[in-house]
Structures are given as structure tokens and as C-alpha cells.
C-alpha positions as CSV (number, residue, x, y, z in Angstrom):
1,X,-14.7,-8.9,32.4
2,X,-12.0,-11.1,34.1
3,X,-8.2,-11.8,33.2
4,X,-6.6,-15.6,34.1
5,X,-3.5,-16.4,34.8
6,X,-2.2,-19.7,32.8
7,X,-2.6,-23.4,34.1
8,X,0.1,-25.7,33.6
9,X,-0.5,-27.6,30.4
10,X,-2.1,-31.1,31.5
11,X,-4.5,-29.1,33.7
12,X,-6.0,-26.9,30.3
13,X,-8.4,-29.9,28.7
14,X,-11.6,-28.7,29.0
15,X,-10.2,-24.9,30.1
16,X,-9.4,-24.0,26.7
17,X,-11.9,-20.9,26.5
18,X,-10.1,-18.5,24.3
19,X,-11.1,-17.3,20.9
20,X,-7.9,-16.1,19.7
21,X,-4.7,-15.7,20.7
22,X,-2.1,-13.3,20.2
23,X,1.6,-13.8,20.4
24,X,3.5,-10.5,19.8
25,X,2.7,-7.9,22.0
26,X,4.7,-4.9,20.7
27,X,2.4,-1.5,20.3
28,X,0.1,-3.7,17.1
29,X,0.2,-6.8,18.8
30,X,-0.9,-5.0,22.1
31,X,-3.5,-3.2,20.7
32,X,-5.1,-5.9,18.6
33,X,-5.4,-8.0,21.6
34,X,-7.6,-4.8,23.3
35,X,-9.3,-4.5,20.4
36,X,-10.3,-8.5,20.6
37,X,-11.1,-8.3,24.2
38,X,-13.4,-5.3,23.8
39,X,-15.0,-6.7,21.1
40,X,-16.2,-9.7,23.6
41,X,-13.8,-12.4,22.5
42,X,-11.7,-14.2,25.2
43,X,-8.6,-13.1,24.1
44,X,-5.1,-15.8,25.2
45,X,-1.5,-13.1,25.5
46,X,1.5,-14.6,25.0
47,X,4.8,-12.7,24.7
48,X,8.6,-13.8,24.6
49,X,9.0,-11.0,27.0
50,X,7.0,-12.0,30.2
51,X,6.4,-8.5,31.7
52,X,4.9,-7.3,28.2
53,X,2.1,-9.9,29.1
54,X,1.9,-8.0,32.7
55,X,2.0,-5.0,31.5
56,X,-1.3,-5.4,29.2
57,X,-3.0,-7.3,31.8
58,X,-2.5,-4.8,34.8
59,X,-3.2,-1.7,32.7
60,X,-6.2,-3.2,30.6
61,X,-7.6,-5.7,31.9
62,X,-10.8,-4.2,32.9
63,X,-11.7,-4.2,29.1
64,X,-12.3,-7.4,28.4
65,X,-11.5,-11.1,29.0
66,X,-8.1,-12.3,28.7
67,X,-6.0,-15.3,29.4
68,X,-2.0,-14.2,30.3
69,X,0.3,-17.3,29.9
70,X,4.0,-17.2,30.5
71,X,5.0,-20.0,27.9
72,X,3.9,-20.6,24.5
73,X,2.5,-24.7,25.2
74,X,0.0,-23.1,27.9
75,X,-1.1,-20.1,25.6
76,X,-1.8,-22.6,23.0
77,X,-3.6,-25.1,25.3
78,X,-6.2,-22.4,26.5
79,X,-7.6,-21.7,22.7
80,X,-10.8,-22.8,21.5
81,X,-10.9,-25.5,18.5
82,X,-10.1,-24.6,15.9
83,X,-7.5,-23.0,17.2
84,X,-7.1,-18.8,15.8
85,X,-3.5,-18.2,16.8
86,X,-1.9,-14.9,15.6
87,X,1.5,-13.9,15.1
88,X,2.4,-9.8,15.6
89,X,6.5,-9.8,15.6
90,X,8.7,-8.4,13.2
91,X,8.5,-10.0,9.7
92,X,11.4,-12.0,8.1
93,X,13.7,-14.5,10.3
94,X,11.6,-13.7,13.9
95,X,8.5,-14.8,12.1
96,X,10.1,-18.3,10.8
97,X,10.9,-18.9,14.4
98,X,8.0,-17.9,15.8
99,X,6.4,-20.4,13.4
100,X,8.6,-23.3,13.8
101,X,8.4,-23.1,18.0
102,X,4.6,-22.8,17.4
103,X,3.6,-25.5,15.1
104,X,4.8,-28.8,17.2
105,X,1.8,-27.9,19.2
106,X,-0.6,-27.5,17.2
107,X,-3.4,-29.6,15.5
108,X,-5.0,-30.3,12.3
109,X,-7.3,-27.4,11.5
110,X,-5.7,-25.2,13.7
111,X,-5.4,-21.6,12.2
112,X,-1.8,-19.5,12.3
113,X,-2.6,-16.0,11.2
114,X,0.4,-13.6,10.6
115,X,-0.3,-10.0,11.2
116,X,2.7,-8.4,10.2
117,X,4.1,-6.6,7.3
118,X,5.6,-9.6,5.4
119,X,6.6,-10.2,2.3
120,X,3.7,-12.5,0.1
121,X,6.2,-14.6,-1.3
122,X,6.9,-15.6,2.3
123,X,3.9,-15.7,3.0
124,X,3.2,-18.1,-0.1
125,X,6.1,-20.2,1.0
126,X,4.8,-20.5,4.9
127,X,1.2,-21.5,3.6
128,X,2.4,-24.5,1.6
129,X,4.5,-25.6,4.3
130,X,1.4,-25.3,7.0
131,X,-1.0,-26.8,4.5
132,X,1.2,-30.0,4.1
133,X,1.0,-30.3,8.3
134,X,-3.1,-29.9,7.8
135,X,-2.4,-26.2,9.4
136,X,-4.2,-23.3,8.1
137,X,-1.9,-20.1,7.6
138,X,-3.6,-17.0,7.2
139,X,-1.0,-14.0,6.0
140,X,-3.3,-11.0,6.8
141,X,-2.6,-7.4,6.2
142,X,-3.5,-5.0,8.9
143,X,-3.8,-1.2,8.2
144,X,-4.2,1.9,10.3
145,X,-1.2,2.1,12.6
146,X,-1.5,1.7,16.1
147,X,-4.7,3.6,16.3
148,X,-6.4,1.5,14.1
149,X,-5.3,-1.9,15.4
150,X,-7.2,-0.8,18.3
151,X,-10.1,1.2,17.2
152,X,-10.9,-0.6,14.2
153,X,-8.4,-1.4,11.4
154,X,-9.0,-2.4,7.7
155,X,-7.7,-6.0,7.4
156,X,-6.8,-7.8,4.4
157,X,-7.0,-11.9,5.3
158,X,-5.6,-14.4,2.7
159,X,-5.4,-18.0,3.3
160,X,-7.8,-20.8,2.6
161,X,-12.2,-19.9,2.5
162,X,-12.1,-22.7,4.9
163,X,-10.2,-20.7,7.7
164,X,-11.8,-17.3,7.0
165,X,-15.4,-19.3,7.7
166,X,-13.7,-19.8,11.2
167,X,-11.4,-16.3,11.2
168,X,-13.3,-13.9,9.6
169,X,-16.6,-12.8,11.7
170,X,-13.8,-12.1,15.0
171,X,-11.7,-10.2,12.2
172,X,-14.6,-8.5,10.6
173,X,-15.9,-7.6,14.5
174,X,-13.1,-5.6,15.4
175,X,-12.4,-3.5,11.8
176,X,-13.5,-0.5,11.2
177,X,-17.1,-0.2,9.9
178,X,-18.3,2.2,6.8
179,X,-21.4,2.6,6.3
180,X,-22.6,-0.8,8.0
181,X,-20.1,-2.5,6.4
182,X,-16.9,-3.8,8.3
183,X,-13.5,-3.2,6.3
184,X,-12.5,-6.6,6.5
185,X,-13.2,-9.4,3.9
186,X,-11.0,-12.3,2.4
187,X,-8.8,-11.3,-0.1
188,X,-7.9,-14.9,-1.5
189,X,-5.4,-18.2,-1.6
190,X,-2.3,-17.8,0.2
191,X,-0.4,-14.4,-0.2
192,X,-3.0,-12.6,-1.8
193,X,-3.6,-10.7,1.4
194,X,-0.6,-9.8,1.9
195,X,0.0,-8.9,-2.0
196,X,-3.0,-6.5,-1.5
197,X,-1.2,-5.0,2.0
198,X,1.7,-4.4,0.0
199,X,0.3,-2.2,-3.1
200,X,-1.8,-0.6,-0.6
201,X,1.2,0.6,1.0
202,X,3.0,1.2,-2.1
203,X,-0.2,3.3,-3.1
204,X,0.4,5.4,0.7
205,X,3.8,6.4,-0.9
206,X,2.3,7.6,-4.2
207,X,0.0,9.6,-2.7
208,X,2.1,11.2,0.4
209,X,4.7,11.9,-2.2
210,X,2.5,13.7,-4.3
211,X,1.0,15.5,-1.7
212,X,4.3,16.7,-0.3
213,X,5.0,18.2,-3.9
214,X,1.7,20.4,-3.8
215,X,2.9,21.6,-0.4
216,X,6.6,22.4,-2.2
217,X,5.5,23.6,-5.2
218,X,2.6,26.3,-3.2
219,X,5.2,27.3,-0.7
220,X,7.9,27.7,-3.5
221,X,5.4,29.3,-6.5
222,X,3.4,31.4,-4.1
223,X,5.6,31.9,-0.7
224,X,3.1,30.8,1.3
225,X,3.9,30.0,5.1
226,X,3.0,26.6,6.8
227,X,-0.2,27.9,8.6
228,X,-1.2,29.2,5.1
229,X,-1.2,26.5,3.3
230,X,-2.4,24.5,6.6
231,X,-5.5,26.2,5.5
232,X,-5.1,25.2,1.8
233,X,-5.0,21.8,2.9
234,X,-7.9,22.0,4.8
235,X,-10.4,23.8,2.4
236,X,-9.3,20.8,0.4
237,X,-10.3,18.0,2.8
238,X,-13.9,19.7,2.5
239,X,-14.1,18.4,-1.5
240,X,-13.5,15.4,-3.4
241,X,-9.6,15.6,-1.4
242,X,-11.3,14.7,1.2
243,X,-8.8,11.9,2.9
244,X,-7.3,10.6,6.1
245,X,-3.5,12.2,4.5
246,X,-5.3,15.4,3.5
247,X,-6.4,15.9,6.7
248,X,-3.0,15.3,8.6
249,X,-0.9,17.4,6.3
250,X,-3.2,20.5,7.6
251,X,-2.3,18.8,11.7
252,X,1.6,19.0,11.0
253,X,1.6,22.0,8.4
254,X,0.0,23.6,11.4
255,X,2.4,22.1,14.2
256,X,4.7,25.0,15.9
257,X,7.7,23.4,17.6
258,X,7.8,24.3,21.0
259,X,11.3,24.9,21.4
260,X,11.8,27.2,18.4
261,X,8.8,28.7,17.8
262,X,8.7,28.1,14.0
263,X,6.8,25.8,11.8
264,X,7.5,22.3,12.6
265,X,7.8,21.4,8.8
266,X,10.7,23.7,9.1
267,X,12.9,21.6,12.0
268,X,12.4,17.9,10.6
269,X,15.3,17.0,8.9
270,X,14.2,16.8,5.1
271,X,15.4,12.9,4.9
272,X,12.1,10.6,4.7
273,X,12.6,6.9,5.5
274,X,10.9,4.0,4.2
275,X,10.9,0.4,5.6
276,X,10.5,-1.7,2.4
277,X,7.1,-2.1,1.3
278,X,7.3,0.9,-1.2
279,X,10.3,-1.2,-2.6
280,X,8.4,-4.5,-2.7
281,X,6.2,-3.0,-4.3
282,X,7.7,-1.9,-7.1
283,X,10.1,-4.7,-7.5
284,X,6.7,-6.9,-7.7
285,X,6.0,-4.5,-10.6
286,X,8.6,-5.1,-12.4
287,X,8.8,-8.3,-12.7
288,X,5.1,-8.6,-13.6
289,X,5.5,-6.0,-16.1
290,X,2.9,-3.4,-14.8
291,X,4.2,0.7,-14.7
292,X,3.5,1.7,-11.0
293,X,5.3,4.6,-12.3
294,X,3.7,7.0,-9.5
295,X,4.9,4.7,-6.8
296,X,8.3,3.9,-8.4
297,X,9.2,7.9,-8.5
298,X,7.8,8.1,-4.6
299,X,10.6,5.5,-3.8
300,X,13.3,7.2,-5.7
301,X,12.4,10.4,-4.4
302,X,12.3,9.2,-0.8
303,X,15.9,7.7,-1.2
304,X,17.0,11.4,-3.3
305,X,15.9,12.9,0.1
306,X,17.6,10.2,2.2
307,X,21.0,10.8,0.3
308,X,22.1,13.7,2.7
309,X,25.7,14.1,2.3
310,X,25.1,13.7,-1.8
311,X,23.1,16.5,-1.4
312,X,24.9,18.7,0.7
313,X,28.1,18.6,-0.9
314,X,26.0,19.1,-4.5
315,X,24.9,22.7,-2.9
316,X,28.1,23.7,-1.5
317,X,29.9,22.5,-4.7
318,X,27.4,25.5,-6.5
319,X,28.2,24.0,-9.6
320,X,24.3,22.7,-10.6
321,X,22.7,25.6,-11.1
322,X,19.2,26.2,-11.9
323,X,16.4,29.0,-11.8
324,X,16.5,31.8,-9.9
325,X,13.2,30.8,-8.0
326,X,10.8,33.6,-7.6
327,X,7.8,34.1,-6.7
328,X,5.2,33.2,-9.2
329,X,3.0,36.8,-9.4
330,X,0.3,38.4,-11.9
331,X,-1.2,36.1,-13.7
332,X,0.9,33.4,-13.4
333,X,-0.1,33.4,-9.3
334,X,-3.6,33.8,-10.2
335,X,-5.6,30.4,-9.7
336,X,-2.7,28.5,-9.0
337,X,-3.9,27.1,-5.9
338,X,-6.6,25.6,-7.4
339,X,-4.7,24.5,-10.8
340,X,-2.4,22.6,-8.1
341,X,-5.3,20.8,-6.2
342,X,-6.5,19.5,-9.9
343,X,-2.8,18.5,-10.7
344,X,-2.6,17.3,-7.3
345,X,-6.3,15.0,-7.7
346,X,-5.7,13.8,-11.4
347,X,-2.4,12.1,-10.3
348,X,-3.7,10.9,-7.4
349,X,-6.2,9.0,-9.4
350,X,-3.1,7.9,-11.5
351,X,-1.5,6.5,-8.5
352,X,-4.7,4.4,-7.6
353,X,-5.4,3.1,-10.8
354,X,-2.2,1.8,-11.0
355,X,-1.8,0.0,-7.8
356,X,-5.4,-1.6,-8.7
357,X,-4.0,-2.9,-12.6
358,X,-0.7,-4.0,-10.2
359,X,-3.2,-6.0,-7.9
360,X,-5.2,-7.6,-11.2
361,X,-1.8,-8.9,-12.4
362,X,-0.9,-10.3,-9.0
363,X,-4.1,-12.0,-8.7
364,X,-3.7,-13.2,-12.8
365,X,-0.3,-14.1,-12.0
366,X,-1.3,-16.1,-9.0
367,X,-4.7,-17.0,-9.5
368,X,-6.1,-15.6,-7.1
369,X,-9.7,-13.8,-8.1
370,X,-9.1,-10.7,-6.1
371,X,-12.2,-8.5,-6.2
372,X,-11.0,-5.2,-7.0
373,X,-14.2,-3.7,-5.6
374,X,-14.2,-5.5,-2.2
375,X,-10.8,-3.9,-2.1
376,X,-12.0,-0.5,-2.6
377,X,-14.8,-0.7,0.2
378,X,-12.4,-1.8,2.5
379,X,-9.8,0.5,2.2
380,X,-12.5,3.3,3.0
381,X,-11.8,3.1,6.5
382,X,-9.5,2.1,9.2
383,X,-6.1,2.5,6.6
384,X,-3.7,5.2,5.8
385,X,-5.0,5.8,2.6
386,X,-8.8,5.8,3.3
387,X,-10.3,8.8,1.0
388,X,-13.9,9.6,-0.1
389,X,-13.1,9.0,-4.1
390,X,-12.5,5.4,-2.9
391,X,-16.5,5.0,-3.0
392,X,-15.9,6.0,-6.6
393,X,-13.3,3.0,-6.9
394,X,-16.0,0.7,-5.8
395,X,-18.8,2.1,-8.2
396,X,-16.4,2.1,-11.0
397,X,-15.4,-1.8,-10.0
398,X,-19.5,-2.4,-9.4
399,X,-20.3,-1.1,-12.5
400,X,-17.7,-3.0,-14.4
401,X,-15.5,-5.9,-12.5
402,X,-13.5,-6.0,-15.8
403,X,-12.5,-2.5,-16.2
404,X,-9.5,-2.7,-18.6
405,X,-8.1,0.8,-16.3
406,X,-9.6,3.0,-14.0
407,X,-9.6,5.7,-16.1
408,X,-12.0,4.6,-18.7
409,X,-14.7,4.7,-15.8
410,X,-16.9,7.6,-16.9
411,X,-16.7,9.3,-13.4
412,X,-12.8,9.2,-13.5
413,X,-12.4,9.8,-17.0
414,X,-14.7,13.4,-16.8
415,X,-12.8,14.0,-13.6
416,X,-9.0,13.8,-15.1
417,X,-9.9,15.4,-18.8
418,X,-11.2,18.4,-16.6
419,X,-8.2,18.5,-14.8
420,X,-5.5,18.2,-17.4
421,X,-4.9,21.7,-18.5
422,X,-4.6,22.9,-14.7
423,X,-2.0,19.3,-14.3
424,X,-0.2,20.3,-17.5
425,X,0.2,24.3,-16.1
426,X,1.6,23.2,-12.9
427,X,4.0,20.7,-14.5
428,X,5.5,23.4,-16.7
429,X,5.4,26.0,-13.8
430,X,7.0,23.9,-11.7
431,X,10.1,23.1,-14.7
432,X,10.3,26.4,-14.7
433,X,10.5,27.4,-10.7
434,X,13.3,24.5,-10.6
435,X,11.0,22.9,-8.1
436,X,11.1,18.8,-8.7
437,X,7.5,17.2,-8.7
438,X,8.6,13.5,-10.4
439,X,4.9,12.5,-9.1
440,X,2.9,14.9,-10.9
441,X,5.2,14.3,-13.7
442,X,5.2,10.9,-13.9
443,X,1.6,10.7,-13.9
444,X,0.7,12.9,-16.5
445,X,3.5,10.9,-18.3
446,X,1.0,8.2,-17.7
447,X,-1.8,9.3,-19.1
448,X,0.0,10.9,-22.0
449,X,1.2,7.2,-22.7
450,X,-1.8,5.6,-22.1
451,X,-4.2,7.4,-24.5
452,X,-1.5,7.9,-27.5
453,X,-2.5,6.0,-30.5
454,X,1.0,5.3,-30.8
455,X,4.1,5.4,-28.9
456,X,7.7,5.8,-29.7
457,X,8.5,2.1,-28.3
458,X,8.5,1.1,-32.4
459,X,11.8,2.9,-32.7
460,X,12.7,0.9,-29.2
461,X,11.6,-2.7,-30.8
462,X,13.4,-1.5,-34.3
463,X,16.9,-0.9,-32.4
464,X,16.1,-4.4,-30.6
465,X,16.1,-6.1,-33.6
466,X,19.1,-4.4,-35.1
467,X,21.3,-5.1,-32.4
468,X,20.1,-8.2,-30.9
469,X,17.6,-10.0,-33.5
470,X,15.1,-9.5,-31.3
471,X,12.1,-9.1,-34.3
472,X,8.7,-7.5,-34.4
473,X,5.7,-7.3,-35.1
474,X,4.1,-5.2,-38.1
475,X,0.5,-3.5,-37.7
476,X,-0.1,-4.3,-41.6
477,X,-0.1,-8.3,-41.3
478,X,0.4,-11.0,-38.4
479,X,3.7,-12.5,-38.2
480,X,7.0,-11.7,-36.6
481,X,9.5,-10.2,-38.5
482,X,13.0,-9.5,-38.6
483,X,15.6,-7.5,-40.7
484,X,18.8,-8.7,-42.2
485,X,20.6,-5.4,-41.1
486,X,23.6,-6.9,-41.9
487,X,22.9,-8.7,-45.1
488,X,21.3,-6.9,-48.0
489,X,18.5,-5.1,-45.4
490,X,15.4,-7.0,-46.9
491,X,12.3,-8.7,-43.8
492,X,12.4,-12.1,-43.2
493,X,9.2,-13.8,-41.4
494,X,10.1,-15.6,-38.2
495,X,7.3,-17.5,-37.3
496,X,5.0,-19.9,-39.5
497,X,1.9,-19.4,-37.1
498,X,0.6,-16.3,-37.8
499,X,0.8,-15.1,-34.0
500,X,-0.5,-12.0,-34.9
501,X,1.1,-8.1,-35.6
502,X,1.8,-7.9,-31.2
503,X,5.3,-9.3,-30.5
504,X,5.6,-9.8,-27.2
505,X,10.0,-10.0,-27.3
């Protein structure tokens, strides 16, 4: 275990020793660097802020080899061919500079790996540019907060194969490992890992959202206090709940604050915050046509509970009224804990199939062959949204690599019949109680949707046409058709192909 200072650059031919290099060292940055070191790999520091670079040094250097350099031509000097460069600052403009400053001194092959939470069209955009210089640019997805960068995280590397054959056994050394298998693989061409980083995240949302309405919806319906349903949560985290947000709810729903002496979940303002990737998401939906509906209504809600002043001045206005919200008792008490945690299970599922149909249209879109399975095994450990039915995921993916939804997988089909009556009492109760739950809602909207022989969207395509000649499609005969509304109302066919009775307008 040793730590070197930096030699000037002329003097670091035949020094360069390290195996990666980090350049970034907020808290992530920081703590992937430990997490290198520890791991055995001679690990270069480089920060804009010199006494960041100190800091790490002085306070951790005992666990592992590093390489401090004050300026960014030494830190790149002492890395190893190819050189495994990666960038931990804040994503957008920094990253660009960070980039730009960095390249000049670099060589063909070289790899630039970008940590951060950025979005994959930039990503896309950097790897073309880098790929035209005979760079490598790796955008990699990194999840598990600080405590994961440095006790083992579950990364998500795109880029070329050829720079995970040089990137990916240091990566895959210092994630998380399940059940002998290391939560790291490649994800695929350029943004693909950080396409995957983004769903994931927008799947965290989903699920914290809906999580938060069981907690609402038990303390509302039942009156139950914060320890209470502390215990809920954790007689939960014993089953097929069993998940890294399961378990924390029951840590905060059991925090007392200190200076009041009430339940912390009572003193935190009710605003949540969000820093983009729940919007991404969702925008990335949209435009590739796929109903994240789940993770859609967890964004909206977050910025409903964000719009404070709205709010207040709608309750001190007194003018939206609503029910009188008592207590649920008798019979409609009885078993509602446990019709909640089947409501609450059945639209988790929904969330997560969703975010996996979003990542099969990302990697159609993009061509990227994601494995949908490999995803599942590595989200098992190391990230925010690691859960035991995620061993499920990857069965259900194993079994069938094709599977239209995640729904029609036996397991998870059995699982969310089962739990629809309980998902369909709690949605009423909650309509009635005046107590919002557009998660649960929204999901068993979902699933109505999904298994209707027919949807009302033939009344939608009719009104298209009428107003806007959009035509449609009949289910009798191929074709497109369209209506002279305002001519003597008889069908006209559009097409001469026969492109069949789906029309796509």
C-alpha cells in the first residue's frame, strides 16, 4: 500500500503504473477511487480542486495504491496503456469541458469513461465524437449512492465490446456481487448504458412513489402511527417485498426527531424533489411511444407535492372539498393491511415491466441488443431498487428473451391475477377516503388496458378522422379507410397496398 505524488510530465515514460484514473472527486468520485484502490488497482486522483486530491490521500491512503497529481497532463501520463480514464463531475456543460481539456492528451485506444448521471443522447453525441479521434467513450451508469460506489455498486457500461475487454474485469471487481456473480456487465453501443441508468432510475420513482401511497393510504384508512406501520413495513421485507426501499421505509418510518420528539415523517416538509432522471425518463417514453404510465404519475405527483404555495392557498381557500376522512372500521378495516401490500406488489410489478418494455424500445430504437435478463441480475445488488422478485425478472427473461410483457410470464401472471381483487378494494377504498394513490391507480389502469380485447381508442381514431382525415383501419378487411363526413358519409379506401386492418396514424 503506497500513495505517489506526481512527476512532472517528461519524467512519467516508463512510470505510468496506474490502472485507472479518476478525475472528479466529489463524495462518488471519492469513493470510487477507494473502492479501485481496495480492490488492488493502482488508482491515479486528479481533481480541479487540489486539496480534494489531499484530502483523499491523507485520510485513505493506507487502503490501497494511489497516484495524487496536481494537473491533469501528469494524471494522464501516469496511466497504464490503454489508458482507463474516468470522469465523476456534474453532468451537462462541466462534463463537455472536462472532455475537451482531457482529450488533447490522449492517445488512440485510450478509454474515457463517464460516471455520471448524464443524459444518453449526450452521451451518444460524445461517443461519436471520441470514436472519430480513435478514443473510446464509455458512458457508464453507476447505482447505489455513495455507499455503493464504495462498497460495491451495480454498474451499467456502454460503449464499444472493444473497451469493455479492457474496462470491464476492474469494473466488474469492484461491483457488488450476488450470488458469485458481479453486478456489472456491458449493456451495449454508445448510450445504452446510460439509457438503462436512466429507466432504472425512473423505475426508483415508480416504486418509492407507490410505496409512499401504501404508507398514506394505512395511516389515513387505519390511523396507524409511524412506528406502527414501521412494523408493517418490516413484516413485509420478510416476503416477496423483500427490497433495499422496503427495508428503509421501516429505518425512517421509525426515525424520532431528536428535537421534537415525534415521528420524523411528521417534521420533513411534504415537498419531494427530483433532479431529472424521472423526467428523462418519461420524456424518452414518449417520444418512443411506450406508457411508463407508473413512472409518469410518480413525476407528476412529486412536482403536485413540490407545488407548495398552490397547495396551501387551495386549503385555506376551503373551497375543494372532499370526504370527511374517517377511519376505515368493521369490515372494511379487516384485512386491509394485507389487501394494501397485494395492491402495493401488483403495481410494483407494473412499474418494472414497464421500464423493461421502455428499455426493449430504446435498444430497438437504437440498436442496441440489450439483454433484458443481464439487466435483471444486475440490478439485484448494489442499486436503489435491488429487490428479491428481480431473480424472478431474470427467470422470466431466461425462460423467454422475447417476452412480449412481463406479465404473460407464468410466475408474474399468477402473482397479479391473485392480487387484483385486494388492488381493486384498495383503489376504491382509497376514492372513497379522498386519499390520492395515482400509482396504484395508474397501474391497475394498466393492466385493465392491457388485457381488454378492445379499447375505447376506436372512438379516439373515429373522431381523428372526422376532424383531421386522419383514417383507420377496419378489423373486417386490410386497408385504410376514411369517411367523407362532410360529403354524403359513405368509406373511401386510402391505400392500394393492402397494409393491413392496424393503422398506425
Amino acid at each position: 500500500m503506497s500513495t505517489t505524488t506526481d512527476l512532472p510530465a517528461d519524467q512519467h515514460d516508463g512510470a505510468a503504473r496506474a490502472d485507472i484514473g479518476v478525475t472528479g472527486l466529489a463524495v462518488m468520485g471519492r469513493n470510487l477511487a477507494r473502492n479501485f484502490a481496495r480492490h488492488g488497482h493502482t488508482t491515479a486522483l486528479h481533481n480541479r480542486t487540489q486539496s480534494r486530491v489531499e484530502e483523499l490521500v491523507t485520510q485513505f491512503g493506507h487502503e490501497g495504491d494511489f497516484i495524487a497529481s496536481t494537473d491533469l497532463a501528469s494524471f494522464v501520463a501516469s496511466l497504464k496503456r490503454p489508458r482507463r480514464v474516468m470522469i465523476m463531475v456534474k453532468a451537462g456543460k462541466a462534463t463537455d469541458a472536462v472532455i475537451d481539456e482531457l482529450v488533447p492528451l490522449l492517445e488512440e485506444g485510450d478509454i474515457v469513461i463517464d460516471g455520471g448521471n448524464a443524459h444518453f443522447d449526450d452521451t451518444r453525441r460524445r461517443e461519436q465524437a471520441l470514436r472519430a479521434k480513435g478514443l473510446h467513450f464509455v458512458g457508464t451508469g453507476v447505482s447505489g449512492g455513495e455507499e455503493g460506489a464504495l462498497n460495491g455498486p451495480s454498474i451499467m457500461p456502454g460503449g464499444s465490446q472493444e473497451s469493455y475487454q479492457a474496462l470491464g474485469p476492474i469494473l466488474e471487481s469492484i461491483a457488488v456481487d450476488v450470488d458469485g456473480t458481479p453486478c456489472c456487465t456491458y449493456v451495449g453501443p454508445d448510450g445504452a448504458g446510460h439509457f438503462v441508468k436512466m429507466v432504472h432510475n425512473g423505475i426508483e420513482y415508480a416504486d418509492m412513489q407507490l410505496i409512499a401511497e401504501a404508507y398514506d393510504l394505512l395511516r389515513q384508512g387505519l390511523g396507524k402511527t409511524p412506528a406502527e406501520l414501521a412494523e408493517v413495513f418490516r413484516t413485509w421485507n420478510q416476503g416477496d417485498l423483500e427490497s433495499f426501499l422496503i427495508e428503509i421505509t421501516a429505518t425512517v418510518l421509525d426515525k424520532v426527531d431528536d428535537q421534537t420528539g415525534k415521528a420524523l415523517v411528521d417534521v420533513i416538509v411534504d415537498a419531494a424533489e427530483q433532479k431529472g432522471t424521472g423526467r428523462w425518463t418519461v420524456q424518452t417514453a414518449l417520444e418512443l411511444g411506450v406508457p411508463t404510465t407508473g413512472i409518469a404519475e410518480a413525476v407528476f405527483a412529486r412536482s403536485l407535492s413540490g407545488s407548495v404555495d398552490q397547495r396551501r392557498a387551495v386549503q385555506a381557500a376551503g373551497s375543494l372539498t372532499g370526504p370527511s376522512g374517517a377511519c376505515l372500521d368493521g369490515a372494511d378495516a379487516e384485512g386491509f393491511v394485507e389487501a394494501v401490500r397485494d395492491a402495493l406488489y401488483a403495481s410494483k410489478v407494473v412499474a418494472y415491466a414497464q421500464g423493461f418494455d421502455m428499455i426493449q424500445a430504446g435498444s430497438d430504437q437504437y440498436g442496441w441488443d440489450v439483454d433484458k435478463g443481464a439487466m435483471a441480475t444486475i440490478w439485484r445488488g448494489g442499486c436503489i431498487i435491488r429487490a428479491q422478485f428481480l431473480n424472478r425478472i431474470k427467470d422470466a427473461y431466461g425462460k423467454d428473451a422475447s417476452l412480449a410483457s412481463l406479465l404473460l410470464d407464468d410466475y408474474f401472471a399468477s402473482a397479479v391475477s391473485s392480487a387484483q381483487d385486494s388492488w381493486r378494494r384498495v383503489v376504491a377504498t382509497a376514492v372513497r377516503l379522498g386519499v390520492p394513490v395515482p400509482g396504484f391507480s395508474s397501474a391497475l389502469a394498466y393492466y385493465d388496458g392491457l388485457r381488454r380485447e378492445r379499447l375505447g381508442a376506436a372512438l379516439v381514431q373515429g373522431q381523428r378522422d372526422l376532424f383531421g382525415a386522419h383514417t383507420y383501419g377496419r378489423v373486417d378487411k386490410p386497408g385504410t379507410y376514411h369517411v367523407l363526413w362532410s360529403g354524403d358519409g359513405s368509406e373511401e379506401r386510402q391505400d392500394t397496398e393492402g397494409q393491413g386492418s392496424h393503422n398506425p396514424h
